[in-house]
N, C-alpha and C positions, 0 to 999 in steps of 0.2 A: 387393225392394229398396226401403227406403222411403225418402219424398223427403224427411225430415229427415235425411238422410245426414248428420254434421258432423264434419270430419274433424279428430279432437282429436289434439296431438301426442299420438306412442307415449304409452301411459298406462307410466310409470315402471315398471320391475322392481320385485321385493321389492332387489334387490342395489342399486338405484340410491336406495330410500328409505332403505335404512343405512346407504349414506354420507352422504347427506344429514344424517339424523340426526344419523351420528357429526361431521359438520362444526358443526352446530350446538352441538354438547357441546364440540367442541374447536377452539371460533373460535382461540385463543390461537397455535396453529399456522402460522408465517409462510412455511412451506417452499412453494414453487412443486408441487413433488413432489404435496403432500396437498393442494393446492389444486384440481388438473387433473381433470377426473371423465371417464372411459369406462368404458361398461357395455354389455353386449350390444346393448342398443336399440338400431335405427340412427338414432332421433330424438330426439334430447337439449337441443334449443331448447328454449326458452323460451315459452308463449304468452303474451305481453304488453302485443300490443297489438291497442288495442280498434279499438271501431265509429269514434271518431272522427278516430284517426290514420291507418284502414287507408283512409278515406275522402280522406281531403287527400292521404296517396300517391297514389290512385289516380289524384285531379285534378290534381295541380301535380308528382308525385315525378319527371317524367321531363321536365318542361320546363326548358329555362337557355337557353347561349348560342346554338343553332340559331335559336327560336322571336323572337326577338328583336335579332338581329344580323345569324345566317350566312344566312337569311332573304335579306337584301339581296341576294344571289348569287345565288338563283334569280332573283328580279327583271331583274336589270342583263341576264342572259342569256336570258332569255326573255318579259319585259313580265307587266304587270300580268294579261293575259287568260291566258297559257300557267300561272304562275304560280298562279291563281286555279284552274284545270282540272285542272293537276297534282296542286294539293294535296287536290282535291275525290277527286279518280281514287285516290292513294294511301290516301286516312283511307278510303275504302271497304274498299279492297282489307287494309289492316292491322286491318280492323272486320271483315272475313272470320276475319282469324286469332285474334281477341278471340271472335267466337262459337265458335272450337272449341277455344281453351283454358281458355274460361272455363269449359265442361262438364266438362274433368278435370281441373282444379285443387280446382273447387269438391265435386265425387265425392271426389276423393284429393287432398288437399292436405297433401302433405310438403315435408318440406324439401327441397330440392334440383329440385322442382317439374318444370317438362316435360325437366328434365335427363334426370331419373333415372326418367320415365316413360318414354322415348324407351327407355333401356337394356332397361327392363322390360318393356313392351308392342310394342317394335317388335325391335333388337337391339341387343345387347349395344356393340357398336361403334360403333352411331349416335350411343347415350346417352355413350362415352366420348369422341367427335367432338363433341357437343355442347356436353359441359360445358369441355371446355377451350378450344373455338372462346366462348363466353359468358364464361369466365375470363377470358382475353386482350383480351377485347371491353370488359369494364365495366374491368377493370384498365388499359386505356391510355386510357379514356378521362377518368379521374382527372386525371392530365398535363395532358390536353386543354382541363378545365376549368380547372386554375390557370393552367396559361400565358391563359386566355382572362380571368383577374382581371386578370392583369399589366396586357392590353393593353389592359382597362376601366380602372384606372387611371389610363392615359396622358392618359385624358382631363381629368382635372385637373392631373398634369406628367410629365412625361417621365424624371424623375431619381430617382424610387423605386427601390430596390436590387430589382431582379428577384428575387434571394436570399431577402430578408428575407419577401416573399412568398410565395415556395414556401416558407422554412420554418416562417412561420407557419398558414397551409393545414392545412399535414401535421400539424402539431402539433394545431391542430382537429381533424381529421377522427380523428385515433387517438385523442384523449381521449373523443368522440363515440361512436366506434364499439367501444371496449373496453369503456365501463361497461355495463348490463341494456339490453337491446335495446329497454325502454320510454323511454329516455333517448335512444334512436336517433330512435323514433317523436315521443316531446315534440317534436324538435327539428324533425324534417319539418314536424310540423303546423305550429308557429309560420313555418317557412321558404316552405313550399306556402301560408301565408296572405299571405304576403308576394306571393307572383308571383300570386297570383289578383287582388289591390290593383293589381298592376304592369298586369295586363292590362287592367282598369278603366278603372285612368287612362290608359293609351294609347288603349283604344277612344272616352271619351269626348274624348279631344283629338282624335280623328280624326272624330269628328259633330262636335264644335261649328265645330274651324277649317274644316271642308270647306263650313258654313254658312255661312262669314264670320265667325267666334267669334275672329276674329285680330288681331294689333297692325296688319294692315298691311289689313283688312278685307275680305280677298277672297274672296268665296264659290266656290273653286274646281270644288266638288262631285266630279265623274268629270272632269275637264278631262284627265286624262293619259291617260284611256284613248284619248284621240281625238290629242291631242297632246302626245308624238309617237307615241303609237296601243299598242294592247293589245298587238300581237305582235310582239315585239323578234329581228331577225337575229345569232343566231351562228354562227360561222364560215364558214359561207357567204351569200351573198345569196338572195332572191326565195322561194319556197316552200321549199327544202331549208331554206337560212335559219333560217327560221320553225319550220319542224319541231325542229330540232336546239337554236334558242332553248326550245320546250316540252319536250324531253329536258331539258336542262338544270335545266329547272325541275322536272321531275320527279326527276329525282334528288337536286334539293336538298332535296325532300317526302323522300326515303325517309334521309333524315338527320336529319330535323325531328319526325317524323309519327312516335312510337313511345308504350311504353305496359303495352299487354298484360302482356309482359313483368317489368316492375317490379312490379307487381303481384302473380305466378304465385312471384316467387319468396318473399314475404312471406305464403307458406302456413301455411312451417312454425312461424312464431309468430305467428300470427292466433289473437284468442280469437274461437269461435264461427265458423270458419271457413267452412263453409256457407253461413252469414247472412251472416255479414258482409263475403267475399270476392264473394258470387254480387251482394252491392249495389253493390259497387264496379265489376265489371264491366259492371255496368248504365252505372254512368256512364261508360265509356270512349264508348261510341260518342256521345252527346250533347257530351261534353268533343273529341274531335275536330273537331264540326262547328262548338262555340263560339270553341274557342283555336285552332284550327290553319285551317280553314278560312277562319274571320271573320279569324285575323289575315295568312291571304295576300291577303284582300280589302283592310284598310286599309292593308298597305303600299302595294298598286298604285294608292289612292287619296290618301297622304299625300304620294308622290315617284315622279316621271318615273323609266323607266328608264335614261334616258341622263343621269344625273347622273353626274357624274365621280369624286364622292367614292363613289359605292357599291363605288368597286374596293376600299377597307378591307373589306367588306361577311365576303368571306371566308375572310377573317384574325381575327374574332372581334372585331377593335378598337369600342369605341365612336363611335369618328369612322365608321363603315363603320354604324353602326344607324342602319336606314330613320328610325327614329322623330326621333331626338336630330337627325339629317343635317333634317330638314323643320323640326323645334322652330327651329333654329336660323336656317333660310332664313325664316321668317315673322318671325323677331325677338323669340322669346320667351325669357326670360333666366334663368326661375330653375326653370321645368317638368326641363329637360334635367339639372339637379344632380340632381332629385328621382329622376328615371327611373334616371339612372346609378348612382347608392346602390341603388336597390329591382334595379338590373339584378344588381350584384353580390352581394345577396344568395341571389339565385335562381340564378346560376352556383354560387355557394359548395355549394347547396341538392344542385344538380346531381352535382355531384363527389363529396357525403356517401352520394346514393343507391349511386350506382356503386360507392363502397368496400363498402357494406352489401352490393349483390347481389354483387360478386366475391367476398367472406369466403363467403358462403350458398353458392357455384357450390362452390366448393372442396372445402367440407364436404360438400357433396351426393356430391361426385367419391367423397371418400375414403371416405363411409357404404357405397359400392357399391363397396368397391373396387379403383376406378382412380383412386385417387393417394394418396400413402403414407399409413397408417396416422396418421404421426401427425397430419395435419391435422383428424381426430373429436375431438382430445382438445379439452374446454374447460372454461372456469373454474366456479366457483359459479355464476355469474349467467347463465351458458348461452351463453357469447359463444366460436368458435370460436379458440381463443388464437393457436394456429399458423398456421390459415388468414388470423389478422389481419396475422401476421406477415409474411409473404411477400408478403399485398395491400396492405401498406404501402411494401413496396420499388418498387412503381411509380411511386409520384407523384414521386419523385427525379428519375424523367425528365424531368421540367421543370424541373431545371435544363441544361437543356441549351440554352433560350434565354439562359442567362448568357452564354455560348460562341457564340451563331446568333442569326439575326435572328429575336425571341418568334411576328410573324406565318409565319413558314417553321415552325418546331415545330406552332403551331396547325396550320398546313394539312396538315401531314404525317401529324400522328394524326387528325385528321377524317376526310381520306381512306385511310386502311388500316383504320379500325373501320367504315368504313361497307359495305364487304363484308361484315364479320361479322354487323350488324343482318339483311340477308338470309338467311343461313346459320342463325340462328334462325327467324328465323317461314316458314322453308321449312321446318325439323326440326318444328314445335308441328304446321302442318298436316298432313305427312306421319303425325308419331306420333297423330293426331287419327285419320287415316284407319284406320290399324290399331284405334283405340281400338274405333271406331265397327264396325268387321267382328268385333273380337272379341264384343262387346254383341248382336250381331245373333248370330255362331254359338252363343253359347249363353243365346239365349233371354230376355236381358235388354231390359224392357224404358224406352227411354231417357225415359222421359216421367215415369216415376218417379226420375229422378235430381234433386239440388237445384238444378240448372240446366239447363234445355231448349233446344238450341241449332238454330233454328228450318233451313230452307233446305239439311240437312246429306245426304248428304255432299257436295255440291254444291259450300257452300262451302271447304270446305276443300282441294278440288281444285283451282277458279279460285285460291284463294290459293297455292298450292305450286305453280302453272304462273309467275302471274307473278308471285313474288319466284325463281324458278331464271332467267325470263328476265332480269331486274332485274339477277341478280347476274351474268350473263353479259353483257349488253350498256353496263353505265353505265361501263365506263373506255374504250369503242371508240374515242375519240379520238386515242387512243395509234397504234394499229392503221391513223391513214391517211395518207396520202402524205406526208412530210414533217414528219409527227408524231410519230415510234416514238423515244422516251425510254426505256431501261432504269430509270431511278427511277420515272420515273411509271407505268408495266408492275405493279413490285411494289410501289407505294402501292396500287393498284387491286386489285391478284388476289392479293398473300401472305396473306391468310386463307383465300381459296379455295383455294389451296396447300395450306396447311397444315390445313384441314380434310379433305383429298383424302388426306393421309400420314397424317392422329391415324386415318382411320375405316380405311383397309385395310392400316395398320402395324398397328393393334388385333386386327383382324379374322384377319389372317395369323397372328400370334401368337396368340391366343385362339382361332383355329378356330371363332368365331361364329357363329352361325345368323339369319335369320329365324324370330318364334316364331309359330307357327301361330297365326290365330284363337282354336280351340279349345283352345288350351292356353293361353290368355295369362291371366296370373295376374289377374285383377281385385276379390280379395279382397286378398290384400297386407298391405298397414297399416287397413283399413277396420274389422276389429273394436276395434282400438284408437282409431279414429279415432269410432266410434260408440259407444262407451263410456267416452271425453271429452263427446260430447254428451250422453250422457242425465246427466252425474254434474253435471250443471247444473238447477239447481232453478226458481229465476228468469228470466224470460223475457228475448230479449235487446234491448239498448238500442238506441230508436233514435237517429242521428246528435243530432238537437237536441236529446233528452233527453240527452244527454252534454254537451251546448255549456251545456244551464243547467243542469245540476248541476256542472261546470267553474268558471262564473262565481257562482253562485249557494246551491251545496251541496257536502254532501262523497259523494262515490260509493264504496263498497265495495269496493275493489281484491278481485282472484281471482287465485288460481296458476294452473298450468298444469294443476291438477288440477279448477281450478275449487270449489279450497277458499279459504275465506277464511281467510289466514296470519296473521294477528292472534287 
């Protein structure tokens, strides 16, 4: 098995280049009908985007209003020290599940990605538990992000038609996401450059003012950790306290702290997949420790936990972001406008990823499947039509803060998707672990794959222990004395529900199996996938030779065949 492995999509049928053809001969054809293309293949994406778009996903495509707002909620509840240790604990433990899906995405990188590996390597019904627990997952979380525009908004007035922004959003994200999926990518990169700038300028307003770089000249430095101290009491006093402050804060990390994922699904139209996914995964664990870590340090460093306004914190509001809350107590006047624009583009940024991977989950479902037929069909330009269709009807649910107070929506879809985050990178490690016993019963060895994923199967154990404990213990609140709310019961556990009924409703019905080791298919799409790589003559680009041929040159576009269509 060699370690140029590069997982090209399905190389096209003969029956998929005659249509093509014939659509070429007969553009003039306006019918929806002869537009829609299915053909045996089960992978009919597109590969079209390169090294430097797959790269700015992999750094910024999963950052928005957590990293920057909802943030503030770990804090208030557990101080800057619990906070800081939380997030260090989860970016480790989510950089467990980045080292074992990085090895089978980058091996087998289709569409549909550890969905439909999960079906294939592990069983049948996990893979169908999966995909529609990740459907529901990136699908509600669309809502999520525009109602969290709305409530950045506020920040400048309070009388914008909450309407007029949900339906402007939608309208973006489906024009965005209908046309070639390299218009998808254009849009990331510029959007992911945007929140990497946002992060910039928040880290260096938090070195200079903590120097004294302020209107009001105070070199506060760490003042807060000491006063009123690193580890903040929730809901009970003295040590329990204290603990339950650092649960808190760790659960706000496993909202915040994500990645892998967004990545794994942008297999199946990655050119050069190999190369240029197994770089990207490189960068997740480094990008952890820069954005997600560094930024629970400066919030515990820019504002006290016991500030009053951080209770906006988890409601998504602007007035509740640690950053803009401190800008404004030091007295600076025109930082906070800057931040608030650069915020909203990176929520907007947010929302667009999520449409993209719920359209991808969909299509994945149907390619294997489990779920109708028609959501494989798709246009010319390889964009799943049906599956846009149906991932479009979620974001309507934000209008539902027309009718409800917009912070109560936020809160209520943050917390029913944040079970699902768990329920995936418990599924990548689990199907990781089969991966890894099938490669061993027959003989494969992993060192020649295009990603070596070091500490294994180890890690992928400690990671499948604790995101099952994660997802069983972060709503125990509910569960104690004087706490037990039926709403807040199924905010916390209806994805575990309903992952518990999609995998042994499936299972019951399909009479499924575990697939043995030795039988588990681990050729698959790989002849096609390596016979995408070699039909590549030209070596592949690295990231900044893309950024100055961008700015500076014109670079040769390729298909998906890795022909030049010109």
């Amino acid at each position: 098995m060699a370690a140029a492995h590069d997982k090209p999509e399905q190389a096209p049928s003969p029956t998929r280049q005659t249509i093509m053809k014939d659509e070429k001969n007969d553009a003039s054809s306006g019918d929806l009908h002869d537009t829609l293309v299915e053909v045996s293949s089960e992978n009919q994406l597109y590969r079209h985007l390169g090294n430097r778009q797959i790269q700015l996903i992999a750094i910024g495509g999963s950052i928005g209003t957590a990293l920057f707002v909802s943030i503030g909620g770990g804090l208030a509840k557990g101080g800057p020290g619990s906070l800081f240790i939380g997030y260090a604990i989860f970016a480790i433990m989510v950089g467990f599940v980045n080292n074992s899906i990085a090895e089978m995405v980058t091996y087998m990188p289709v569409s549909g990605s550890f969905i439909r590996m999960a079906g294939k390597w592990v069983d049948e019904s996990l893979g169908f538990m999966a995909g529609w627990n990740f459907f529901l997952y990136e699908a509600c979380l669309i809502p999520f992000e525009i109602s969290a525009i709305n409530l950045v908004l506020q920040f400048w007035r309070d009388d914008i038609p909450a309407a007029a922004i949900c339906i402007a959003c939608i309208v973006l994200y489906a024009i965005i996401n209908i046309l070639a999926v390299q218009y998808f990518g254009e849009a990331e990169f510029w959007l992911s450059t945007g929140k990497i700038l946002l992060i910039c300028i928040l880290y260096m307003f938090t070195l200079v003012t903590m120097c004294g770089g302020n209107p009001q000249h105070d070199a506060y430095g760490f003042r807060y950790w000491s006063d009123p101290g690193s580890f903040a009491e929730y809901i009970h006093e003295g040590a329990l306290g204290r603990f339950e402050g650092f649960l808190g804060a760790l659960f706000n990390a496993g909202f915040t702290v994500v990645g892998p994922e967004y990545l794994a699904m942008v297999a199946g139209e990655a050119e050069r997949p190999r190369t240029y996914l197994k770089n990207g995964f490189k960068t997740v664990y480094w990008r952890f420790g820069v954005f997600f870590i560094g930024g629970a340090l400066c919030v515990g460093i820019v504002l006290p936990w016991n500030n009053s306004t951080l209770q906006n914190a988890d409601t998504g509001s602007a007035n509740g972001s640690p950053y803009v809350i401190a800008m404004q107590n030091l007295g600076i006047g025109v930082l906070p406008h800057i931040v608030n624009a650069l915020m909203i583009t990176s929520i907007f940024s947010a929302g667009n990823a999520y449409t993209y991977c719920a359209m991808r989950s969909l299509y994945g479902l149907a390619c294997d499947g489990q779920a109708p037929r028609i959501f494989k069909k798709t246009l010319k330009n390889g964009i799943p039509v049906y599956a846009f269709a149906l991932t479009m009807v979620f974001p309507f649910l934000s209008f539902l803060q027309v009718s409800n107070n917009t912070a109560q929506v936020v809160t209520w879809l943050a917390t029913l998707t944040q079970g699902s985050q768990m329920i995936n990178y418990l599924v990548m490690c689990l199907t990781y672990i089969f991966f890894y016993n099938a490669t061993k019963a027959q003989g494969i060895d992993r060192r020649t794959l295009p990603y070596y994923g070091y500490f294994q199967p180890y890690s992928a154990y400690i990671g499948l222990v604790w995101m099952v404990i994660i997802e069983g213990i972060f709503g125990y609140t509910v569960f104690m004395p004087g706490r037990w709310n039926v709403g807040d019961f199924f905010a916390f556990y209806t994805m575990a529900i309903v992952a518990f009924c999609t995998y042994f409703g499936w299972k019951i019905y399909r009479r499924t199996k575990f697939v043995p080791a030795a039988q588990t298919d681990l050729v698959w799409e790989k002849p096609a996938i390596d016979a995408y790589e070699a039909s590549h003559i030209e070596p592949p680009t690295r990231f900044r030779d893309e950024l100055k041929a961008m700015f500076f040159g014109k670079r040769r576009r390729e298909n998906y065949m890795g022909e030049d269509p010109n």
